[in-house]
gemmi code that builds the backbone of each chain (N, CA, C; Angstrom):
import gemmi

chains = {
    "A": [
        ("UNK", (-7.347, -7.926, 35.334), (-7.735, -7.476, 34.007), (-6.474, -7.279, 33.170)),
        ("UNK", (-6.492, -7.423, 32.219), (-5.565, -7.165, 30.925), (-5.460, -5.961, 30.608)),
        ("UNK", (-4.274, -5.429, 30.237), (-3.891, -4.762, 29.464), (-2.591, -4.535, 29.190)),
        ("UNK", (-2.106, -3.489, 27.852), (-1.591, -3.077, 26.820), (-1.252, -1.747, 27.126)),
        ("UNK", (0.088, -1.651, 27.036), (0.558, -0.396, 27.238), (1.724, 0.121, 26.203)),
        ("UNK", (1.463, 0.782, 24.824), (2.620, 1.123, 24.149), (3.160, 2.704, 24.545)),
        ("UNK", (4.450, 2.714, 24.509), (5.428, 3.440, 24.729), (5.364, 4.276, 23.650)),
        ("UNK", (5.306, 5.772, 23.627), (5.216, 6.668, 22.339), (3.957, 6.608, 21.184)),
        ("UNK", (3.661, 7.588, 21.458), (2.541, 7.389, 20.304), (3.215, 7.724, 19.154)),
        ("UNK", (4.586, 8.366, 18.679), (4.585, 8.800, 17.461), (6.675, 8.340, 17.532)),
        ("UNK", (6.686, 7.460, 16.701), (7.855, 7.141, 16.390), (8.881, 7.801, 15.309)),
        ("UNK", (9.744, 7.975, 15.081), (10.382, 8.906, 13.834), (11.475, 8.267, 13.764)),
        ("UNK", (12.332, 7.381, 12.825), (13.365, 7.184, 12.516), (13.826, 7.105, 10.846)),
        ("UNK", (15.075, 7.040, 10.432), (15.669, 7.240, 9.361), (15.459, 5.726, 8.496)),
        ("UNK", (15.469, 6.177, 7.520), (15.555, 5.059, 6.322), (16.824, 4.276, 6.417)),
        ("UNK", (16.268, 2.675, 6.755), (17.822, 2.196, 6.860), (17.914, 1.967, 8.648)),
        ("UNK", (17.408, 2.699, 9.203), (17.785, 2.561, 10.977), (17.134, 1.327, 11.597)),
        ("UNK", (17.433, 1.545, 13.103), (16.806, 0.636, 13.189), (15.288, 0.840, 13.902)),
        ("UNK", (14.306, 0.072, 13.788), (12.773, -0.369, 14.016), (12.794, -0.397, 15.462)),
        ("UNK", (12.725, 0.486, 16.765), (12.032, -0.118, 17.401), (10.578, 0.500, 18.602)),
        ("UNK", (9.515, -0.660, 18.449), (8.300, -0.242, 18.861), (7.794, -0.864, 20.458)),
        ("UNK", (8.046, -0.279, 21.717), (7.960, -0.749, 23.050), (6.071, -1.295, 23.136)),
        ("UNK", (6.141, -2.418, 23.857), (4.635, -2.805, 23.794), (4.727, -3.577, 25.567)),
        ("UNK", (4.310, -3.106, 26.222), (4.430, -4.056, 27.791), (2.920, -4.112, 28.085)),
        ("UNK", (2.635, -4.994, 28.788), (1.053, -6.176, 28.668), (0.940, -6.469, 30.209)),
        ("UNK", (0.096, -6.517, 30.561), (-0.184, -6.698, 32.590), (-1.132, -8.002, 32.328)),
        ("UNK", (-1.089, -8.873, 32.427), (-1.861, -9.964, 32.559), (-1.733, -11.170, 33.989)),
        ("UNK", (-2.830, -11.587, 34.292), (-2.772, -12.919, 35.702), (-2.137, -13.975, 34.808)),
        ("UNK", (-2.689, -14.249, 33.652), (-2.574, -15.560, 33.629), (-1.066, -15.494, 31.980)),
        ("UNK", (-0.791, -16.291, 31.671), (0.303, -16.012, 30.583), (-0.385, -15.746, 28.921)),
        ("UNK", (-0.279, -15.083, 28.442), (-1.279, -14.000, 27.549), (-0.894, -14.555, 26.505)),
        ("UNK", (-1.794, -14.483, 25.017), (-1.377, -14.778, 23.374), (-0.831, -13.067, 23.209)),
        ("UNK", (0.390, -12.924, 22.413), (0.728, -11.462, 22.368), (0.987, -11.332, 20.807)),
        ("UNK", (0.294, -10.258, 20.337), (-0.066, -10.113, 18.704), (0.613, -8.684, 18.567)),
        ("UNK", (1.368, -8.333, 17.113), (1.347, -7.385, 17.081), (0.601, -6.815, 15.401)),
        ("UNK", (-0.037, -5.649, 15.206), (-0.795, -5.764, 13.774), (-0.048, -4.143, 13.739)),
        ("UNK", (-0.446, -3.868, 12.242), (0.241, -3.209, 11.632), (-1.473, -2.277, 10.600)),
        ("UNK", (-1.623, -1.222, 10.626), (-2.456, -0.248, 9.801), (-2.169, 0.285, 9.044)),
        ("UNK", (-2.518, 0.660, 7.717), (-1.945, 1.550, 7.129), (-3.256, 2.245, 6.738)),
        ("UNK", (-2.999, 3.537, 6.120), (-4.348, 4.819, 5.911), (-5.127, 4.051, 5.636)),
        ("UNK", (-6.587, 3.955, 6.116), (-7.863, 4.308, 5.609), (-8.072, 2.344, 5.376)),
        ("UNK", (-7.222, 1.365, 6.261), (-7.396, 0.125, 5.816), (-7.581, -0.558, 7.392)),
        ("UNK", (-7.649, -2.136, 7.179), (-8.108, -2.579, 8.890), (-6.782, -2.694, 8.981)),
        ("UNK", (-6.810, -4.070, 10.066), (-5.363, -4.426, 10.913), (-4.459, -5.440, 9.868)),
        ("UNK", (-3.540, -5.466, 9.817), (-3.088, -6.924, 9.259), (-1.562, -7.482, 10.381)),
        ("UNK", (-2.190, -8.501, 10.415), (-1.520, -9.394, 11.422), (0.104, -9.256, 11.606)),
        ("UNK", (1.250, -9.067, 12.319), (3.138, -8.566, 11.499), (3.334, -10.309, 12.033)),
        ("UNK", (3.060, -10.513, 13.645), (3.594, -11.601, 13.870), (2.709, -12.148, 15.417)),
        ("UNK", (2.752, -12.931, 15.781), (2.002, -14.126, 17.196), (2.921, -14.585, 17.992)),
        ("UNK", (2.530, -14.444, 19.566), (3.537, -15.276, 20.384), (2.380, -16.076, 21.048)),
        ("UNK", (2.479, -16.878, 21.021), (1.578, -18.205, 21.463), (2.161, -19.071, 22.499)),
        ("UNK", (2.973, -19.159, 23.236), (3.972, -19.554, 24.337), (4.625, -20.722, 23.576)),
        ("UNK", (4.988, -20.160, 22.079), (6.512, -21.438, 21.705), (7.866, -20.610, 22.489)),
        ("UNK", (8.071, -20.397, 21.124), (9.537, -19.620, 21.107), (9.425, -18.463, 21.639)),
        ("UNK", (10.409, -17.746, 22.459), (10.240, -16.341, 23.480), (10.737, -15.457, 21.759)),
        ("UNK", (11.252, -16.040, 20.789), (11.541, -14.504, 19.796), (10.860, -15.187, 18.572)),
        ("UNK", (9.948, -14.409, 17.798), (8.991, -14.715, 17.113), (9.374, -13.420, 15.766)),
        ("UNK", (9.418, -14.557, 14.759), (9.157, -13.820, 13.643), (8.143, -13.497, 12.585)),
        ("UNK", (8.402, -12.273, 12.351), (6.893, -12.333, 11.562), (7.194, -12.190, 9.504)),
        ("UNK", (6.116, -11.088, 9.372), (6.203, -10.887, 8.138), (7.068, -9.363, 7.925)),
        ("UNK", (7.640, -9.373, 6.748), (8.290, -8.033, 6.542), (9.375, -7.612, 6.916)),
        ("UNK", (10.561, -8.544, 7.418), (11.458, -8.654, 8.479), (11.547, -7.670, 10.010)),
        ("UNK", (10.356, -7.850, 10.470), (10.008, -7.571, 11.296), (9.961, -9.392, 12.593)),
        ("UNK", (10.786, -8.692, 13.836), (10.850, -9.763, 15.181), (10.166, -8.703, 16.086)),
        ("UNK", (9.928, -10.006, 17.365), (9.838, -9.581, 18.227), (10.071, -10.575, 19.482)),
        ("UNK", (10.470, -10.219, 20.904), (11.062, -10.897, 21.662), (9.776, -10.896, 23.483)),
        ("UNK", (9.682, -11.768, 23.399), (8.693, -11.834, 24.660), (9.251, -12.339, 26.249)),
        ("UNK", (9.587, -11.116, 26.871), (10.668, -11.021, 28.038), (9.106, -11.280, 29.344)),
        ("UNK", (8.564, -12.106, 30.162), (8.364, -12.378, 31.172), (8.701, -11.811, 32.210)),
        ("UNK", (10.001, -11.887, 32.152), (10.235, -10.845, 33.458), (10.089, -9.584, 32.827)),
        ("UNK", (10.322, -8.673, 32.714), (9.292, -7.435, 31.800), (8.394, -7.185, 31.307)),
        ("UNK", (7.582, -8.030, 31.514), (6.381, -8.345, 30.900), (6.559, -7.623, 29.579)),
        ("UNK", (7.214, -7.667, 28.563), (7.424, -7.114, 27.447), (7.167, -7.479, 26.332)),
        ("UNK", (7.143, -6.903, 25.281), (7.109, -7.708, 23.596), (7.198, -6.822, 22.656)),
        ("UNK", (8.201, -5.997, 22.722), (9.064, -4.916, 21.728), (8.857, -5.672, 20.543)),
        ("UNK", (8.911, -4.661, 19.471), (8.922, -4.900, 17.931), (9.920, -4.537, 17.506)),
        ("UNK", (10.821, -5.281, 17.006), (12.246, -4.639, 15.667), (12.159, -4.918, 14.833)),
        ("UNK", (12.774, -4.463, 13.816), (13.283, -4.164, 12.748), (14.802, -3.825, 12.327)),
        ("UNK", (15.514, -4.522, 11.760), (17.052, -4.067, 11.538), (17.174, -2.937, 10.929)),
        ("UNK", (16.386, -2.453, 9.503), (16.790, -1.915, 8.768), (15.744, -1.022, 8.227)),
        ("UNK", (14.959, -0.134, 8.761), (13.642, 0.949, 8.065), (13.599, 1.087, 6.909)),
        ("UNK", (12.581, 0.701, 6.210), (12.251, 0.796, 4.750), (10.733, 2.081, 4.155)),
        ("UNK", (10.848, 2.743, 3.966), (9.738, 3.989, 3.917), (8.298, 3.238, 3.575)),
        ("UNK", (8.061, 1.991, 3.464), (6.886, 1.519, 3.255), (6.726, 0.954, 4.738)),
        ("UNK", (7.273, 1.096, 5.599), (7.255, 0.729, 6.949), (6.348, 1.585, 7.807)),
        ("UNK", (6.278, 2.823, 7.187), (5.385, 4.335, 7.510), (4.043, 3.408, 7.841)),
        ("UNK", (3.783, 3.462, 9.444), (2.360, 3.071, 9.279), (1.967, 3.470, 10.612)),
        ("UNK", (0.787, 2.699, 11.250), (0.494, 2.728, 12.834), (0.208, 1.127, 13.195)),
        ("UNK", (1.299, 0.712, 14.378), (1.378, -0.450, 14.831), (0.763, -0.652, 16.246)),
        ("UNK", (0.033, -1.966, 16.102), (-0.770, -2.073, 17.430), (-0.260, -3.346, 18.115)),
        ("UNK", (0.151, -3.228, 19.143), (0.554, -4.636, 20.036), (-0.962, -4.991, 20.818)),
        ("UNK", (-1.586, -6.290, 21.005), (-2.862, -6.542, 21.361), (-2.354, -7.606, 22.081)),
        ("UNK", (-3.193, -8.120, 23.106), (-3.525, -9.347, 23.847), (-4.543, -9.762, 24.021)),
        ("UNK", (-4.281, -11.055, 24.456), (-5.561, -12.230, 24.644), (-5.525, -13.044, 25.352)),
        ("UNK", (-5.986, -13.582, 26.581), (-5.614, -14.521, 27.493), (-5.499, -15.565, 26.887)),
        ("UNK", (-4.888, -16.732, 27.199), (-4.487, -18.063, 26.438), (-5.742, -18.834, 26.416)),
        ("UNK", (-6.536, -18.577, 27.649), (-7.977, -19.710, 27.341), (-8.974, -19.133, 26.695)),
        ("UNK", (-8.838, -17.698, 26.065), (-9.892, -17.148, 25.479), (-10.492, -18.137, 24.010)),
        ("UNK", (-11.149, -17.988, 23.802), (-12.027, -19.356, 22.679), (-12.023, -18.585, 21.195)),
        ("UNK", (-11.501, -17.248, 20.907), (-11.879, -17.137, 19.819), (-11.065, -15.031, 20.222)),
        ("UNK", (-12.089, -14.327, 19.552), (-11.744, -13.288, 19.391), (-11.044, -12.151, 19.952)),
        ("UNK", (-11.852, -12.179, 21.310), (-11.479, -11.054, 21.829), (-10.076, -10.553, 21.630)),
        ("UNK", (-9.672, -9.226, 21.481), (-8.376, -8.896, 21.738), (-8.235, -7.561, 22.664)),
        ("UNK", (-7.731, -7.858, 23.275), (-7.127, -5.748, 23.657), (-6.006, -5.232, 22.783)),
        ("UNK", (-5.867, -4.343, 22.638), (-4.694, -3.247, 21.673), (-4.251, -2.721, 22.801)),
        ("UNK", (-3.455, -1.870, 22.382), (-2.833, -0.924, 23.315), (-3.012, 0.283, 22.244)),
        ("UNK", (-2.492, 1.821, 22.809), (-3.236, 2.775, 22.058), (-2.534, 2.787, 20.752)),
        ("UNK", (-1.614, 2.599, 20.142), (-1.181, 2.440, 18.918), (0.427, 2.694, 19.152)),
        ("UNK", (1.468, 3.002, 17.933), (2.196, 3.890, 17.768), (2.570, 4.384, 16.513)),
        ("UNK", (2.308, 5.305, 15.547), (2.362, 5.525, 14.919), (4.403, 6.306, 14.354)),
        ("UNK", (4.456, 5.265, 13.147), (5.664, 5.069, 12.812), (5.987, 5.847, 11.218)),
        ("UNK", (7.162, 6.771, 11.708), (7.426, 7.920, 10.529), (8.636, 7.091, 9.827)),
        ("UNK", (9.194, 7.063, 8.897), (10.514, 6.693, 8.278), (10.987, 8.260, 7.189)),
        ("UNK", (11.680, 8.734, 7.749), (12.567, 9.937, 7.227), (13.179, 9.084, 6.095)),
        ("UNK", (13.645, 9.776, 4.863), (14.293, 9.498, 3.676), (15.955, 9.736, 4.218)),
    ],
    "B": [
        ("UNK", (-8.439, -17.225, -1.684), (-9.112, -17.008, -0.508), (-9.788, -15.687, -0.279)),
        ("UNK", (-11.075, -15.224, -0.463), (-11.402, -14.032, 0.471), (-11.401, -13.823, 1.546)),
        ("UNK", (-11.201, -12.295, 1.732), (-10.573, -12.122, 3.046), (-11.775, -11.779, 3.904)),
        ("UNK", (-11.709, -10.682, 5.159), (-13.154, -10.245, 5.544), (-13.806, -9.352, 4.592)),
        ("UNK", (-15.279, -9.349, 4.121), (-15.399, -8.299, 3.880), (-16.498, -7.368, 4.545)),
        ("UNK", (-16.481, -5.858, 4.938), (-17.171, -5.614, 5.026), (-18.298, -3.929, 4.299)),
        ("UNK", (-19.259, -4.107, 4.606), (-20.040, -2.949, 3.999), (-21.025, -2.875, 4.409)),
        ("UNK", (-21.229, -1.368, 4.445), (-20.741, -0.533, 3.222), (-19.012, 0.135, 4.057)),
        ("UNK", (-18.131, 0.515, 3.072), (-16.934, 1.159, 3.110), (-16.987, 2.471, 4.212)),
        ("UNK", (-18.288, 3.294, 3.486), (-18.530, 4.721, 4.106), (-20.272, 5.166, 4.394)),
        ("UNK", (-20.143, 5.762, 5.175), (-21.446, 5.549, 5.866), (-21.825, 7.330, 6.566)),
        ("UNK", (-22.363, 7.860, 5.679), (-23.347, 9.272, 6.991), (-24.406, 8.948, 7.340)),
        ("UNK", (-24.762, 9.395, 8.590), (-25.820, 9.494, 9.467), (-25.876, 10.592, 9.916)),
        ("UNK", (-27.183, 10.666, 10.491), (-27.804, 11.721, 11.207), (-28.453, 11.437, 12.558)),
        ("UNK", (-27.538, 12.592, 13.562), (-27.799, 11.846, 15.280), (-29.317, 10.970, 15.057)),
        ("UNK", (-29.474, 10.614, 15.810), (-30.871, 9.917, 16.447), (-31.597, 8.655, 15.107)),
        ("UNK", (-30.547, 8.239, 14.059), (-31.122, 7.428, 13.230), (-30.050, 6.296, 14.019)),
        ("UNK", (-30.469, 5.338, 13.274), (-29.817, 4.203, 13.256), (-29.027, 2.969, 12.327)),
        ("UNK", (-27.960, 2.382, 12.515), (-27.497, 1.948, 11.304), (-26.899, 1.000, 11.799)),
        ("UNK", (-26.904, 0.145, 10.430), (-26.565, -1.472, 10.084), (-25.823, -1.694, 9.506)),
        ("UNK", (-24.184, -2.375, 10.171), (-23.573, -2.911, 9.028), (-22.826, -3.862, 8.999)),
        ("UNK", (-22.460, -4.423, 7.800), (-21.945, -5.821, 7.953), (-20.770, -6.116, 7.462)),
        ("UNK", (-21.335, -8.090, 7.850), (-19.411, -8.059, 7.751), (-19.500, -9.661, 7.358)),
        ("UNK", (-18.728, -10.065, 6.661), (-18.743, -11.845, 5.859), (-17.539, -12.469, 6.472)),
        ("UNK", (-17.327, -13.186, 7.233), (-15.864, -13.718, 7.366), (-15.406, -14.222, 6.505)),
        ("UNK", (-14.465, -14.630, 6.419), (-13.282, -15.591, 5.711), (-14.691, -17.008, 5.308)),
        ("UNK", (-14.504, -17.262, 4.226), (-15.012, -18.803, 4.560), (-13.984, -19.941, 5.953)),
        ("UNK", (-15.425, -20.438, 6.442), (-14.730, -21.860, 7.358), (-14.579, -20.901, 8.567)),
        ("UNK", (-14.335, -19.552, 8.771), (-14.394, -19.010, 10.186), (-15.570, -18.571, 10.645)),
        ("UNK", (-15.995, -19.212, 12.155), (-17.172, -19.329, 12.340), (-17.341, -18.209, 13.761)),
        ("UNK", (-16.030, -17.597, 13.936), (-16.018, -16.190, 14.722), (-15.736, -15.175, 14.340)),
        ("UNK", (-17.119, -14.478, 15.018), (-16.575, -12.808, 14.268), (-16.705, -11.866, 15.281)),
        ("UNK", (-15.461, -10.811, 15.495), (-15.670, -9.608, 16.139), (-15.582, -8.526, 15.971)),
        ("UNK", (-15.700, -7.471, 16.775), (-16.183, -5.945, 16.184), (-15.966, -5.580, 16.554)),
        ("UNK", (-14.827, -4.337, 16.585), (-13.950, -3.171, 17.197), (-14.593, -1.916, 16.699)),
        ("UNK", (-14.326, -1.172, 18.033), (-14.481, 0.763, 17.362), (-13.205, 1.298, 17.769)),
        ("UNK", (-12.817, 1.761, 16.458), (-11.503, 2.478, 16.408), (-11.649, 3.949, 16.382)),
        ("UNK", (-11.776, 4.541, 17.405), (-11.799, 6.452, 17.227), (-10.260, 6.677, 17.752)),
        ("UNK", (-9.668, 8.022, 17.325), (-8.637, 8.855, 17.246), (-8.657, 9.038, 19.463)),
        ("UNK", (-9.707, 8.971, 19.806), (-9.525, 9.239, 21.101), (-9.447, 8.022, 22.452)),
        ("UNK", (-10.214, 7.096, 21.532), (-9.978, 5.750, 22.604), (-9.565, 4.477, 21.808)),
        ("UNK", (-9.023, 4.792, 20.819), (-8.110, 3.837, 20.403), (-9.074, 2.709, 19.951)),
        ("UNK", (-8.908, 1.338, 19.791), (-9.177, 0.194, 19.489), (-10.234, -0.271, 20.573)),
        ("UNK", (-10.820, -0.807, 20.676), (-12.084, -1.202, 21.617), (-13.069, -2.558, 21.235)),
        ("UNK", (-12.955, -3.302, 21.946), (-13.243, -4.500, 21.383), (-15.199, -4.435, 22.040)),
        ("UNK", (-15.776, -4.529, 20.814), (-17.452, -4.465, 20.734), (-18.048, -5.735, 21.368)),
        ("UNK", (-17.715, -6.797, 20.783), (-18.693, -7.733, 21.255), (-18.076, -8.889, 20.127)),
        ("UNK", (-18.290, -10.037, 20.179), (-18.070, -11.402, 19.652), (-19.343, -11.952, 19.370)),
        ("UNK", (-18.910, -13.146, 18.178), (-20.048, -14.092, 17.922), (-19.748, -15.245, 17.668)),
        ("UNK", (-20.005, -16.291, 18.099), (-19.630, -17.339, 17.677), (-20.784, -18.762, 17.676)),
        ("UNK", (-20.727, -19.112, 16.372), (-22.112, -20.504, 16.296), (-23.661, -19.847, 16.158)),
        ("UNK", (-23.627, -17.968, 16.089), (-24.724, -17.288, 16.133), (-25.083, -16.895, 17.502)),
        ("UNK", (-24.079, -17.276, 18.241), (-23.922, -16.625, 19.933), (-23.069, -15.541, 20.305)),
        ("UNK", (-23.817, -15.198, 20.820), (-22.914, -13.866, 21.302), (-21.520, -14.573, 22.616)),
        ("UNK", (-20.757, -14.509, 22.368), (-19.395, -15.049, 22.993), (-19.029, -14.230, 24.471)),
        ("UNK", (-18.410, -13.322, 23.842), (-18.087, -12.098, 24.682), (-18.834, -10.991, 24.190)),
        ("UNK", (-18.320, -9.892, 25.338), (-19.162, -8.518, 25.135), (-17.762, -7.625, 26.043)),
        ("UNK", (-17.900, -6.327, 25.206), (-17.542, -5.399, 25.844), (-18.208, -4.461, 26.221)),
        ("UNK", (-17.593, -3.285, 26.604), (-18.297, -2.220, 27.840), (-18.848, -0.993, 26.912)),
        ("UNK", (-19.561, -1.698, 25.948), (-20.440, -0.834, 25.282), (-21.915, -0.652, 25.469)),
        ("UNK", (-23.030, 0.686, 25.536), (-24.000, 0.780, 26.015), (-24.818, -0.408, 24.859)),
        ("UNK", (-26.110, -0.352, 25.558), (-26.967, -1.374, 25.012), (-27.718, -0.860, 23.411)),
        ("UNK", (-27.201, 0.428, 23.071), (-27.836, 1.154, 21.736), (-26.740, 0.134, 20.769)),
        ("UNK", (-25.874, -0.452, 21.129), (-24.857, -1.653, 20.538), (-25.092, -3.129, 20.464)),
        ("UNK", (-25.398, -3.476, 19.138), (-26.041, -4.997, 19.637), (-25.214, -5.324, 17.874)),
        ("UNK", (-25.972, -6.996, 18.162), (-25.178, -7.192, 16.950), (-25.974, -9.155, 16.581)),
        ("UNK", (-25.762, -9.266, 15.753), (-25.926, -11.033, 15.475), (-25.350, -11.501, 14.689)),
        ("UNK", (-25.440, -12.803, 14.151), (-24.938, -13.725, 13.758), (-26.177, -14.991, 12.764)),
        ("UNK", (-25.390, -14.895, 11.892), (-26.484, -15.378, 11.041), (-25.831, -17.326, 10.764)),
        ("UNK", (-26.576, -18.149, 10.586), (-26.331, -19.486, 10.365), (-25.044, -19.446, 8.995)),
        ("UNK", (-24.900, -18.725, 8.409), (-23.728, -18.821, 7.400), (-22.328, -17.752, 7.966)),
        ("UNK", (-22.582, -17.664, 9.313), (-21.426, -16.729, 9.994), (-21.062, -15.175, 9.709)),
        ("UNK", (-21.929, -14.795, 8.568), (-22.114, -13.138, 8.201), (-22.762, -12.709, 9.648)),
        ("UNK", (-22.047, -11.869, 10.167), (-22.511, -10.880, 10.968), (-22.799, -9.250, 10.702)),
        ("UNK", (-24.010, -9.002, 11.168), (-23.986, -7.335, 11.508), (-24.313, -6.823, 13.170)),
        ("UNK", (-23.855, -5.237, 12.870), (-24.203, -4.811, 13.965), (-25.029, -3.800, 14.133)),
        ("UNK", (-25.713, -3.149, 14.886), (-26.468, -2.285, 14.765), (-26.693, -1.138, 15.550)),
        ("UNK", (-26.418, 0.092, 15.310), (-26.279, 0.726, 16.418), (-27.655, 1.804, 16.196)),
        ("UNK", (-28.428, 2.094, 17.271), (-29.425, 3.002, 17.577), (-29.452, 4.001, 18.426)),
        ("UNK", (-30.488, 5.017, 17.732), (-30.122, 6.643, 18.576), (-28.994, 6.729, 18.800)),
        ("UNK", (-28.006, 6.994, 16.987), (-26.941, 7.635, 16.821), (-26.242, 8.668, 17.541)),
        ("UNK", (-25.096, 8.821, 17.837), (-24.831, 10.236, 18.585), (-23.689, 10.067, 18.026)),
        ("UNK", (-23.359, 11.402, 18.102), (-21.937, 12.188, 17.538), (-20.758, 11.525, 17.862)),
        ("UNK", (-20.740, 10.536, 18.921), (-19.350, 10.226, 19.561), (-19.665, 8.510, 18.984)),
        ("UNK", (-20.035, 8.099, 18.108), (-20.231, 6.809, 17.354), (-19.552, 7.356, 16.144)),
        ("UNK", (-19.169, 8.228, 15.923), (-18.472, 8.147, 14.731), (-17.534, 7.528, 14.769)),
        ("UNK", (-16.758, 6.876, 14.308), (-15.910, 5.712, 14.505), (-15.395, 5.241, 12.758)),
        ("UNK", (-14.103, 3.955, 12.660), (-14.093, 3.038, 12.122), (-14.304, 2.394, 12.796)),
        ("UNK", (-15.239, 0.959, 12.459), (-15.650, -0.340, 12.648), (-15.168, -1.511, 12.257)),
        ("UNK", (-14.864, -2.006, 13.067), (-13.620, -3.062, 11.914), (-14.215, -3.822, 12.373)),
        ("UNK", (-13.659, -5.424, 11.832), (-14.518, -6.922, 11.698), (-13.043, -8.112, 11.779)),
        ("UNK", (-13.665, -8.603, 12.787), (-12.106, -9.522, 12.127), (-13.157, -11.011, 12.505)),
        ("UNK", (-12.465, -12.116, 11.791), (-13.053, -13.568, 11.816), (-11.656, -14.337, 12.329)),
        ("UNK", (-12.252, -15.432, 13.074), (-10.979, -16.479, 13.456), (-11.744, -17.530, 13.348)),
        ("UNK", (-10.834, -18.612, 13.145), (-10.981, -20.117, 12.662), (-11.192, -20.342, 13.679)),
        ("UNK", (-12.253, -20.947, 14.362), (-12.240, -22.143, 15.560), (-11.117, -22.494, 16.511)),
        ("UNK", (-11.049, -22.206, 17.427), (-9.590, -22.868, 18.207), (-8.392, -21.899, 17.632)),
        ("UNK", (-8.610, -21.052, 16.707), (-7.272, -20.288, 16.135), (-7.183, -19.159, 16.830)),
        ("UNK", (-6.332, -18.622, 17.460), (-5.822, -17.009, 18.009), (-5.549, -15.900, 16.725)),
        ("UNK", (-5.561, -16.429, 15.552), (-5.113, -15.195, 14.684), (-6.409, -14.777, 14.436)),
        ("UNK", (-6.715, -13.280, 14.089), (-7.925, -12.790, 13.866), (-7.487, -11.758, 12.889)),
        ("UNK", (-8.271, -12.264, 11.743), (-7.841, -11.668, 9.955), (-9.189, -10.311, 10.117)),
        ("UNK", (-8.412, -9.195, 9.790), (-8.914, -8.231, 9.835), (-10.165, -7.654, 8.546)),
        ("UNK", (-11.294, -6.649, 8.515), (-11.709, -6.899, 7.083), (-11.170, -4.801, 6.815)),
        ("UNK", (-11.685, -4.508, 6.010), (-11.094, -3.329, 5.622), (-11.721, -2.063, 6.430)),
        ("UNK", (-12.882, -2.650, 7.182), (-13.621, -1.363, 7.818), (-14.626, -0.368, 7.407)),
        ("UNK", (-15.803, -0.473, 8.173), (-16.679, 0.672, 7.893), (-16.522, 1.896, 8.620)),
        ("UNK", (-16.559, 3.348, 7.891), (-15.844, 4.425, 8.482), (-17.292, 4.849, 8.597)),
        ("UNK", (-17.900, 5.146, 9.411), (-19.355, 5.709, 9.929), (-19.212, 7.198, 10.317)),
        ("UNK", (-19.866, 8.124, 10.360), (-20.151, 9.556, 10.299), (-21.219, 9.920, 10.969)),
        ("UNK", (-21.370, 10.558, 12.370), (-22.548, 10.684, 12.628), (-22.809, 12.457, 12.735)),
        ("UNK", (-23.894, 13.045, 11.654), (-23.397, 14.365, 11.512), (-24.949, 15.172, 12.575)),
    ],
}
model = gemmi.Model(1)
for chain_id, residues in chains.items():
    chain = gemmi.Chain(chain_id)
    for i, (resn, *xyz) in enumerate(residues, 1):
        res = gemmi.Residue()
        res.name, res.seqid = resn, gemmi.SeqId(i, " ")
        for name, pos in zip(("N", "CA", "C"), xyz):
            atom = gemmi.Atom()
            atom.name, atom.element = name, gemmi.Element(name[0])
            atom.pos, atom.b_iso = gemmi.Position(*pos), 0.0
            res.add_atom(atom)
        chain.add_residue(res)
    model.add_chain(chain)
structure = gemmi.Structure()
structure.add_model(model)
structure.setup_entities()
């Protein structure tokens, strides 16, 4: 069975620092690894996809992320915290032969940016 | 392009009624699925539809059902409300063969 395991539910860093959000995934077979992004009172919107190209994947917002195999990992960075960055981020998976929707999340982590 | 939409936005109930709500995909996406997002179990994937078939299913009781209509609008429906259905409901649609799944804004349900 699949799953999603994020590191910290509640993140806090400075304006300007750097972004980063731990996401590690247990899967048999080699997984699609998503990470989405919430903000108050709205749904998910997509940051970036690892689809088994490239192991470091960029997304939207200058936001990367790097997909380590042997760690079964897929951390989220950011170089530089911007206060519109304030949100709750979800790393999700999906087995590669799945046909369409399904996803798992992991429980979130919700991300502070200090001024 | 429109995105998902769904409605109604906000929603009270009262235990033991039942309620319906929906959701339009993207045009051209002919899958739709349905998450419950509570503060205590996180994200939870409901059930899938795809072609007006139910795809997948998750480990939700059977008061959880849902369909799929020939123009890919889905609803879901949940019966003999209880307090721990309060939830956001979210909706997301994917293109055929596509892994990205476009989120819609969510119905925030209330069961008082």
């Amino acid at each position: 069975a699949q799953s999603v395991t994020q590191l910290g539910s509640h993140v806090s860093v400075s304006e300007g620092a750097l972004v980063l959000l731990r996401c590690n995934y247990s899967s048999s077979v080699p997984p699609y690894l998503f990470w989405y992004v919430q903000y108050p009172n709205q749904g998910l919107q997509l940051l970036l996809k690892y689809t088994s190209a490239a192991t470091l994947v960029k997304g939207i917002n200058g936001f990367e992320a790097e997909f380590k195999k042997s760690e079964t990992s897929f951390h989220l960075t950011k170089p530089s915290a911007h206060m519109s960055d304030a949100a709750e981020y979800f790393c999700a998976v999906s087995p590669i032969y799945n046909q369409g929707g399904k996803l798992i999340f992991g429980q979130g982590t919700e991300l502070s940016v200090k001024p | 392009k429109a995105g998902v939409t769904q409605t109604p936005r906000y929603l009270i109930k009262t235990r033991g009624q039942q309620v319906t709500l929906s959701c339009s995909p993207i045009s051209g996406h002919r899958s739709v699925s349905w998450y419950q997002q509570t503060p205590g179990q996180g994200l939870q994937f409901l059930f899938e539809y795809f072609s007006e078939t139910q795809r997948n299913k998750g480990n939700f009781p059977g008061r959880f059902s849902g369909r799929q209509f020939s123009n890919s609008r889905s609803e879901m429906n949940v019966s003999t409300l209880e307090l721990g259905d309060s939830a956001l409901y979210l909706c997301a649609s994917n293109r055929d063969g596509e892994t990205e799944a476009f989120f819609g804004q969510g119905t925030r349900l209330t069961v008082v």
